[in-house]
C-alpha positions in Angstrom: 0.0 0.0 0.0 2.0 2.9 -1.0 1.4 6.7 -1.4 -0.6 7.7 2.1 -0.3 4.1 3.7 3.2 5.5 5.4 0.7 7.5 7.8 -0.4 3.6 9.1 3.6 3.0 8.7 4.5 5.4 11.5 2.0 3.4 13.5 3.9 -0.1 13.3 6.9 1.1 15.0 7.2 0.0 18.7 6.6 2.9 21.3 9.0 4.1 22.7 10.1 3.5 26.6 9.2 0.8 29.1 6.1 -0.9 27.8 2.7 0.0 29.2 0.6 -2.4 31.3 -2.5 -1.7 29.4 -3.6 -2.3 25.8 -2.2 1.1 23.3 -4.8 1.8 20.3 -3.7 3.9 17.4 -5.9 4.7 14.3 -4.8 6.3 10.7 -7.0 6.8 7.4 -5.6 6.8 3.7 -7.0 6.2 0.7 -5.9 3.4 -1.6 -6.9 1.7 -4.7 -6.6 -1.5 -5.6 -6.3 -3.0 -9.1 -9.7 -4.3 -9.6 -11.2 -0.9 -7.8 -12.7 1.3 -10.4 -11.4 4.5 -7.1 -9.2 5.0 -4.5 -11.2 4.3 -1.4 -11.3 5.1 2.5 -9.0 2.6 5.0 -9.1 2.6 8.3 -6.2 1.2 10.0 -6.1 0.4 13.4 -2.9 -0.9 15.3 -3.3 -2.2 18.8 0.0 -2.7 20.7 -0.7 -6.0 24.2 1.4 -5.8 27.1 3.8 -8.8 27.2 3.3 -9.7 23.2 6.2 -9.5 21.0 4.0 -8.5 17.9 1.5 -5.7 17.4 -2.1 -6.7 16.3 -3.0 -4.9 12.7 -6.3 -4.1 11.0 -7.8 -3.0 8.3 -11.3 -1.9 7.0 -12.3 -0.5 3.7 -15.0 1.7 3.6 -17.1 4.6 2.5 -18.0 6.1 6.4 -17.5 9.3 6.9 -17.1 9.3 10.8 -13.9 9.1 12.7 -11.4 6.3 12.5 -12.1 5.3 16.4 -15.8 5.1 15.9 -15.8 3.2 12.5 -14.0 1.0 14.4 -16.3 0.4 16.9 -19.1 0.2 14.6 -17.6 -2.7 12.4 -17.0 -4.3 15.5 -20.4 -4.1 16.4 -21.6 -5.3 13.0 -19.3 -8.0 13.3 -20.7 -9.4 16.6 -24.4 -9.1 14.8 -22.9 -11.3 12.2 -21.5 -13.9 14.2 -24.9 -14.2 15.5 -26.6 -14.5 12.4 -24.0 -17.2 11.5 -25.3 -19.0 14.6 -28.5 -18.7 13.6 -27.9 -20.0 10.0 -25.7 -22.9 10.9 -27.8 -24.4 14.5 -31.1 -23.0 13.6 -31.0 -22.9 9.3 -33.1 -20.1 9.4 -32.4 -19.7 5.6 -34.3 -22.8 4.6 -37.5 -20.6 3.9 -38.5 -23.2 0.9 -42.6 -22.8 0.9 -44.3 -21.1 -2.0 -46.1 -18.6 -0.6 -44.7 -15.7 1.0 -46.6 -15.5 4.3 -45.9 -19.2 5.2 -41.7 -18.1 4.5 -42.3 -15.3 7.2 -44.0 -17.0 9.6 -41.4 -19.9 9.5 -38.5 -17.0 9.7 -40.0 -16.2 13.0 -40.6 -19.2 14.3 -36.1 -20.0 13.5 -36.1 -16.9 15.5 -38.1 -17.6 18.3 -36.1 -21.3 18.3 -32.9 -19.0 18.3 -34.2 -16.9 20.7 -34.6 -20.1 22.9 -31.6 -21.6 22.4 -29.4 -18.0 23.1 -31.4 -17.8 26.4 -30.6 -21.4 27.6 -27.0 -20.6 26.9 -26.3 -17.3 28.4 -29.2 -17.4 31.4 -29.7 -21.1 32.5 -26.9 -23.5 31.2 -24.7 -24.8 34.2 -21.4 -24.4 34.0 -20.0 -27.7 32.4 -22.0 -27.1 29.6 -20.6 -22.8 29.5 -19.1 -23.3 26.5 -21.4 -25.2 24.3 -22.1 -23.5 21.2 -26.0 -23.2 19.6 -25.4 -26.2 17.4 -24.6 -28.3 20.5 -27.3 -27.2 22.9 -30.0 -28.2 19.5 -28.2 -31.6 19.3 -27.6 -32.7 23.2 -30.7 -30.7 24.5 -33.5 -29.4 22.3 -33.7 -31.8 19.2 -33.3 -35.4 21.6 -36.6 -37.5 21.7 -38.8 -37.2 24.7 -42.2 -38.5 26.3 -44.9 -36.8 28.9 -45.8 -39.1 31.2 -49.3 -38.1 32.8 -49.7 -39.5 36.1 -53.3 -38.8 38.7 -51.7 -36.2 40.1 -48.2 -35.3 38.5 -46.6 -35.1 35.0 -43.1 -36.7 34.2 -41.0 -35.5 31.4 -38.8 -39.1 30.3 -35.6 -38.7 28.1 -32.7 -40.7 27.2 -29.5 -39.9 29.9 -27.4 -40.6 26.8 -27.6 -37.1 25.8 -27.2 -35.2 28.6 -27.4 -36.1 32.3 -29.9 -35.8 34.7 -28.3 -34.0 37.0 -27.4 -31.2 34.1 -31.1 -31.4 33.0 -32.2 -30.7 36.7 -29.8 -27.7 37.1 -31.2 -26.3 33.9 -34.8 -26.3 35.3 -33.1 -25.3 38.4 -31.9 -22.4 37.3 -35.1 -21.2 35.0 -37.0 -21.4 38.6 -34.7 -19.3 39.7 -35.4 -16.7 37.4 -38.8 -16.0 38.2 -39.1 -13.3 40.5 -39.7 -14.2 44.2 -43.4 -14.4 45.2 -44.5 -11.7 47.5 -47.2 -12.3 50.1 -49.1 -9.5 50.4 -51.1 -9.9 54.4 
């Protein structure tokens, strides 16, 4: 990247004294063109120097944002958090398999992927215990939500039955557990 890419340049040198114990951010725009771009467009280059790591972090966006390097920034990485949740959503739920004819029967199945995703994001971030903390969408669907189960109706109770080969009963209780527990607490009033 030549031409106004030495203002990143000055950037990538080390800064200099004893290293700081938090994280350094510096930010440059230039313009550059590639060979396939019909114009020279915006980049935004943002270097980000990590206390005890040998080599600085680097980044680049290309784009046509007007606002200030720091806050394009901060809006890509925004976007970019929205996109790994569509990504979830498209590879645990398929929410892009919207194959009936008619319009209104394609939108009522897109919200009923999104209530499913809705589901599935609040079992993992309010009630999963912590062994299962780090299961991804497409695991909770496959150990949790898409296993085979029976209601048992008894006189006077109702038993859920599932196989203990896909996740424990102990786990199952602590999810239900912790779903109780998010109900607010009942207040008497005397």
């Amino acid at each position: 990247m030549g031409g106004r890419a030495g203002l990143a340049g000055a950037l990538l040198k080390r800064p200099v004294g004893r290293p700081s114990l938090d994280v350094r951010r510096s930010y440059a725009n230039f313009t550059y063109q590639a060979g396939s771009w019909s114009k020279p467009r915006r980049v935004v280059a943002k270097v980000e120097w990590h206390p005890g790591e040998l080599y600085l972090r680097v980044g680049f966006i290309v784009t046509n944002m007007a606002r200030p390097a720091e806050n394009v920034v901060a809006f890509y990485n925004k976007r970019g958090t929205c996109e790994q949740r569509i990504k979830a959503g498209k590879g645990a739920i398929r929410w892009t398999r919207l194959s009936c004819r008619s319009l209104a029967a394609n939108a009522v199945r897109l919200q009923l992927h999104a209530l499913a995703y809705n589901l599935g994001n609040f079992l993992r971030t309010l009630a999963t215990p912590e062994p299962m903390k780090d299961w991804s969408l497409t695991s909770l669907e496959e150990k949790l939500i898409k296993i085979g189960a029976k209601v048992v109706s008894h006189g006077r109770h109702i038993a859920f039955q599932m196989a203990e080969a896909a996740i424990p009963r102990n786990l199952f209780a602590d999810i239900l557990r912790m779903i109780a527990e998010l109900r607010p607490p009942v207040t008497s009033t005397a």
